[in-house]
LUMTI-729668 format. One record per residue (C-alpha): residue number from 0; residue in one letter; x, y, z. Coordinates in nm, 3 decimals. Layout:
BEGIN
SITE   seq   type         u         v         w
SITE   NUM      a         X         Y         Z
...
//
This chain:
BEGIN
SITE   seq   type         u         v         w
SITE     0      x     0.236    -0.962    -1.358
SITE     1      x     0.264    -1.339    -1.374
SITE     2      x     0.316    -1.590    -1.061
SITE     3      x     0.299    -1.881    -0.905
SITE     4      x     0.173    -2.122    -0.620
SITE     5      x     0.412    -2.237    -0.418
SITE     6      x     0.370    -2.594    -0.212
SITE     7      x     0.209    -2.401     0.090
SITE     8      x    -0.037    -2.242    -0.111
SITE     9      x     0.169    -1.853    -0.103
SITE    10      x     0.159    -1.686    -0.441
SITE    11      x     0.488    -1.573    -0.544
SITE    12      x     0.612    -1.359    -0.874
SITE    13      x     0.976    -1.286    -0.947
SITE    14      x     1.035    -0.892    -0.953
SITE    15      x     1.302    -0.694    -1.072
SITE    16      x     1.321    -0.297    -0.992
SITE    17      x     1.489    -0.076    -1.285
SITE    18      x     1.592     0.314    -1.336
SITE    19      x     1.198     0.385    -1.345
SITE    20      x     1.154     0.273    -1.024
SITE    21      x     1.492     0.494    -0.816
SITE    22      x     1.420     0.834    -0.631
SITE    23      x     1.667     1.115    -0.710
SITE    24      x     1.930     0.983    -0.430
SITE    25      x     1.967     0.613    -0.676
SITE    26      x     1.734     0.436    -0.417
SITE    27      x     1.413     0.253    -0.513
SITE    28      x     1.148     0.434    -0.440
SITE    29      x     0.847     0.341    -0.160
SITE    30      x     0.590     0.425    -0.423
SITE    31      x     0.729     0.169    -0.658
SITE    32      x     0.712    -0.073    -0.414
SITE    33      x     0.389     0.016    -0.358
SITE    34      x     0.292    -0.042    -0.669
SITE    35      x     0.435    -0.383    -0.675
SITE    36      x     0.228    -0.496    -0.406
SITE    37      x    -0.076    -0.365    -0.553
SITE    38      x     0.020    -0.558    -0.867
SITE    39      x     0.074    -0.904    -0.733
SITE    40      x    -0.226    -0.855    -0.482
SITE    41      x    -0.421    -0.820    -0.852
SITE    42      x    -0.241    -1.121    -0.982
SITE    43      x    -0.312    -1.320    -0.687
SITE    44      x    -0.695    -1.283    -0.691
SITE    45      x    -0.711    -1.337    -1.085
SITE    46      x    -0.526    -1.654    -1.022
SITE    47      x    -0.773    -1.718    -0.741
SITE    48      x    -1.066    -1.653    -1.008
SITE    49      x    -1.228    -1.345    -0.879
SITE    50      x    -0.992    -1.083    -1.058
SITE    51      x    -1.099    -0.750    -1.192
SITE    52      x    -1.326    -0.848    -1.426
SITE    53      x    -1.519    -1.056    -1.204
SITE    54      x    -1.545    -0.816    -0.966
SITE    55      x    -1.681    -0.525    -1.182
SITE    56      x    -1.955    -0.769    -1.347
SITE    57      x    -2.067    -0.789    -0.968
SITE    58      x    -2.060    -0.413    -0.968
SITE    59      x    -1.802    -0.368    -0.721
SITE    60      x    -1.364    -0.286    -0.766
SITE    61      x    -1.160    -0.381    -0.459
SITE    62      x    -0.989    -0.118    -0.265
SITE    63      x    -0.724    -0.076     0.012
SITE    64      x    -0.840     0.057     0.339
SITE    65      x    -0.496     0.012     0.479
SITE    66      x    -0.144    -0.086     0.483
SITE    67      x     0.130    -0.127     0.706
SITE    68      x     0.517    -0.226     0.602
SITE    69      x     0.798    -0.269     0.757
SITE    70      x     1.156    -0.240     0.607
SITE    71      x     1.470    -0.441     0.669
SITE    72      x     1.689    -0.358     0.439
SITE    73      x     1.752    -0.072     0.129
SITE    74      x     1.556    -0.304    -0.178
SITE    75      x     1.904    -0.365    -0.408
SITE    76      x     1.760    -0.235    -0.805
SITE    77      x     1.878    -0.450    -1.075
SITE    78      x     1.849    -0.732    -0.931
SITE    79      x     1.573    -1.029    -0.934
SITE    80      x     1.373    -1.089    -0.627
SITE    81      x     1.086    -1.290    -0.491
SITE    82      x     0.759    -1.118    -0.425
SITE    83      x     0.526    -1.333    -0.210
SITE    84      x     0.152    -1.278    -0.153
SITE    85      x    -0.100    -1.475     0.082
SITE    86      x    -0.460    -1.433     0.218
SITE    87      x    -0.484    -1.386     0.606
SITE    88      x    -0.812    -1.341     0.814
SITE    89      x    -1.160    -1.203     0.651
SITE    90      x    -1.453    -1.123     0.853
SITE    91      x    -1.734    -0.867     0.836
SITE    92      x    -1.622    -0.764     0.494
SITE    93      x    -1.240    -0.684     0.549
SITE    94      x    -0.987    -0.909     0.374
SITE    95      x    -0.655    -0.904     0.546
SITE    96      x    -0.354    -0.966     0.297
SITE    97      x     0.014    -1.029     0.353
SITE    98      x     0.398    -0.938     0.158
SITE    99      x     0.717    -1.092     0.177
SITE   100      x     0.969    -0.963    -0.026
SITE   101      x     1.312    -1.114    -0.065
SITE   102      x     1.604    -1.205    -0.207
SITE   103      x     1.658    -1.509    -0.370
SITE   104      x     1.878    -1.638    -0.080
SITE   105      x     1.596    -1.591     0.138
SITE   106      x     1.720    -1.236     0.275
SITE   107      x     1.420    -1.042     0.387
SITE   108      x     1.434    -0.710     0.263
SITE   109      x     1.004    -0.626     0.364
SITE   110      x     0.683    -0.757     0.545
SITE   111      x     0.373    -0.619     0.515
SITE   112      x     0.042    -0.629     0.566
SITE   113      x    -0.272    -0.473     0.445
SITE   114      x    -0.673    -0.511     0.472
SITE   115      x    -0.864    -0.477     0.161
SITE   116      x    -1.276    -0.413     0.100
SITE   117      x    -1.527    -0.468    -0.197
SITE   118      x    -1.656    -0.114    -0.310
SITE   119      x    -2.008    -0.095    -0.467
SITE   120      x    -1.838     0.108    -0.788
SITE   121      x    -2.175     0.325    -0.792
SITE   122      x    -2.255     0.414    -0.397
SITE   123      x    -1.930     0.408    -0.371
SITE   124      x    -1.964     0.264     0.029
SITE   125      x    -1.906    -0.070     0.134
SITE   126      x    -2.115    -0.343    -0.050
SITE   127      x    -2.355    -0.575     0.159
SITE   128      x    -2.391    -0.904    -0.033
SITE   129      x    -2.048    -1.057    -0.024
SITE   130      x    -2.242    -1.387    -0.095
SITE   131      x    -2.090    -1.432    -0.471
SITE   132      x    -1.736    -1.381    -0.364
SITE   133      x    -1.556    -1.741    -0.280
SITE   134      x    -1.398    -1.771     0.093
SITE   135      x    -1.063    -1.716     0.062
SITE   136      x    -0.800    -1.943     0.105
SITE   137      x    -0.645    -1.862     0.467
SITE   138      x    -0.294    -1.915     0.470
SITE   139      x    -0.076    -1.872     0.836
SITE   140      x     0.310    -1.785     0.740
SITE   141      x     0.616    -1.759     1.014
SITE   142      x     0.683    -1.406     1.136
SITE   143      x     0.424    -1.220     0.905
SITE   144      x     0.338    -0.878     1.022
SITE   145      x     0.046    -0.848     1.250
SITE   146      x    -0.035    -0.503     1.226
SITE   147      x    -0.147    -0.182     1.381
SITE   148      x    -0.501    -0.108     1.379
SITE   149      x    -0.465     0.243     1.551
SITE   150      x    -0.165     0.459     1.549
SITE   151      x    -0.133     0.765     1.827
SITE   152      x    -0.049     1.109     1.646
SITE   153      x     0.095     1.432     1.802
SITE   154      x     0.012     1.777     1.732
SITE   155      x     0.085     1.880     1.323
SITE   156      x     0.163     2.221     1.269
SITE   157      x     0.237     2.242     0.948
SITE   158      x     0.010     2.251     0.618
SITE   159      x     0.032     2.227     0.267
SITE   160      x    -0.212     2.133    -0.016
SITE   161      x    -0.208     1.865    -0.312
SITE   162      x    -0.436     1.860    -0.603
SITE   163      x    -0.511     1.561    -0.726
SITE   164      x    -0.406     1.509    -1.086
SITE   165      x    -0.474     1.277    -1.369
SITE   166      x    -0.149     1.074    -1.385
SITE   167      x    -0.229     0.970    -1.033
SITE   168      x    -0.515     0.798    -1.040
SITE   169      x    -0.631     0.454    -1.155
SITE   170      x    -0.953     0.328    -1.324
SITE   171      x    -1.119     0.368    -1.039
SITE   172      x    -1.142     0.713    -1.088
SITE   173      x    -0.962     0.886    -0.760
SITE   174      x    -0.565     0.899    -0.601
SITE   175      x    -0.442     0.563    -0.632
SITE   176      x    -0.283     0.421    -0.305
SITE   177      x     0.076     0.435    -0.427
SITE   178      x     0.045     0.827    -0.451
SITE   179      x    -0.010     0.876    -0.096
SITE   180      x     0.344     0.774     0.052
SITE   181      x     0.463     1.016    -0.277
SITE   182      x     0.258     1.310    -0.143
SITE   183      x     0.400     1.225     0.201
SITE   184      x     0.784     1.141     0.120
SITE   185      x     0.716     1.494    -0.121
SITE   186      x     0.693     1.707     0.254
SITE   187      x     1.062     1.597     0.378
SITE   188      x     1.319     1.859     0.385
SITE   189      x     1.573     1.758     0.084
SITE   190      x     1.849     1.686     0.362
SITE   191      x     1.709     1.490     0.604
SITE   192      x     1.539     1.234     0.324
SITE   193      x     1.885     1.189     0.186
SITE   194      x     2.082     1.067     0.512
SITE   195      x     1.771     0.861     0.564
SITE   196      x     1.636     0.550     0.455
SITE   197      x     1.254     0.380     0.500
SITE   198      x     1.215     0.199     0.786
SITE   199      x     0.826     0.163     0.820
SITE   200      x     0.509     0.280     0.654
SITE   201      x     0.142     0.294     0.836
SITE   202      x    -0.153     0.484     0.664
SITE   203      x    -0.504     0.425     0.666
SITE   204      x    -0.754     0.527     0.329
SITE   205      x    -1.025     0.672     0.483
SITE   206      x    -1.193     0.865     0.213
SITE   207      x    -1.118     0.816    -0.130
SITE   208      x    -0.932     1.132    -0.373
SITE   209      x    -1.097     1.215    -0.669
SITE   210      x    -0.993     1.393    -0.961
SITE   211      x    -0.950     1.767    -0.925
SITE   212      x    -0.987     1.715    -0.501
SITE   213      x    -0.750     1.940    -0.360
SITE   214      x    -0.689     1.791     0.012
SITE   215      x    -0.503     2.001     0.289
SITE   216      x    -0.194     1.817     0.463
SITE   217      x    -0.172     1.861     0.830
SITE   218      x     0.223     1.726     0.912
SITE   219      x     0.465     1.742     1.162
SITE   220      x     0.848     1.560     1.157
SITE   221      x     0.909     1.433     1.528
SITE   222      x     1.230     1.239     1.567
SITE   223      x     1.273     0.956     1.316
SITE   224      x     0.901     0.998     1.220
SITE   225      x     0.665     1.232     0.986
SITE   226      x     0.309     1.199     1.039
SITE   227      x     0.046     1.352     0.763
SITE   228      x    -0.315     1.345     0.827
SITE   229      x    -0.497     1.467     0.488
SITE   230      x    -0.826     1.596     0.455
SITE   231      x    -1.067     1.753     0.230
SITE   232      x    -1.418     1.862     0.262
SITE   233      x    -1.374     1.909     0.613
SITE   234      x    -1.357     1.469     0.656
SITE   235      x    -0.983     1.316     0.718
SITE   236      x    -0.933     1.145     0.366
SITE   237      x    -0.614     0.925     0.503
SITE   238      x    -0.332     0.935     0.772
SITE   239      x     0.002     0.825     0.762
SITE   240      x     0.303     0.767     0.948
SITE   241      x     0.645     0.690     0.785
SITE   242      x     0.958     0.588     0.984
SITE   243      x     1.336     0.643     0.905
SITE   244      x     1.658     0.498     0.985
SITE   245      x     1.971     0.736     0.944
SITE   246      x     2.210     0.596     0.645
//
């Protein structure tokens, strides 16, 4: 993915969502949107000169410890739209990061927001000396999302399990962050996900997924909300709450 600055400093790219990215019911699909924040959030800090590779000479891979979006529209496919990225607040090691996406007309179809960490790619914790990595460049935008830090859930009294598999994770070796909403979205009954539509996404990454981990998923649908706490090894390994709006 390729981008630009714009005048006030926010990183844009131009994006365009095909047949690959559309669930069964011709809608594009949260975890490809997902994905394309993940993508331009990788594009922005290569641009910014601490990419990837920088990071992993340094020993450490970024990694998302949370995410919340909110919907305003269905995202048209087919069509080209403008992707925009910017860095918010950092302190004590968390890097908070912002999304815009629209159309070209300036139509906002989704703001988000999410807070990212440097992972010591062998202790896998937190790393400690954060002295190599530049300041980032703090950038305030109109109306960007300010975010939930805790989320109240009710009872779940249902269960299921997920494995995780090979095609779902990334180099860094466990369930990439796109997957989750999938293994979440996967739990709707078939009805009620087609009269509905996205509204809003909140999960937290507390433990990462490895290959092979089979995690239990606690859930419960309550109203225009499903809320999914998984676990494995007897430690809650994320929790997420999705929103809908009837079509």
């Amino acid at each position: 993915m390729t981008g630009k600055f714009l005048p006030d400093g926010v990183f844009r790219c131009e994006i365009c969502f095909g047949p690959q990215d559309m669930d069964r019911f011709g809608r594009v699909d949260g975890s490809a949107l997902l994905w394309q924040l993940q993508e331009i959030a990788a594009a922005h800090y290569e641009a910014r000169g601490y990419g990837d590779a920088f990071i992993r000479a340094h020993g450490c891979f970024w990694a998302v410890i949370r995410t919340e979006l909110t919907f305003f529209a269905l995202v048209p496919p087919g069509e080209s739209l403008w992707l925009d990225t910017w860095s918010g607040k950092a302190g004590h090691g968390l890097y908070r990061r912002h999304y815009r996406l629209q159309t070209p007309g300036g139509g906002i179809l989704l703001r988000g927001v999410s807070t990212w960490v440097l992972m010591d790619a062998v202790e896998r914790v937190l790393t400690k000396d954060r002295s190599w990595l530049p300041d980032p460049d703090v950038i305030e935008q109109p109306d960007e999302l300010a975010g939930q830090r805790r989320v109240a859930f009710p009872a779940l009294g249902q269960q299921a399990e997920r494995t995780v598999q090979c095609s779902e994770t990334d180099i860094n070796g466990h369930l990439n962050n796109t997957v989750y909403l999938r293994w979440a979205q996967d739990l709707l009954p078939d009805a009620y996900e087609k009269s509905r539509r996205l509204r809003g996404v909140w999960v937290e990454y507390k433990k990462e997924l490895p290959l092979g981990q089979t995690a239990a998923l606690h859930y419960t649908l309550e109203g225009d909300a499903l809320y999914v706490i998984g676990s494995a090894e007897d430690k809650d390994s994320f929790l997420m709450r999705c929103e809908y709006d009837s079509i």
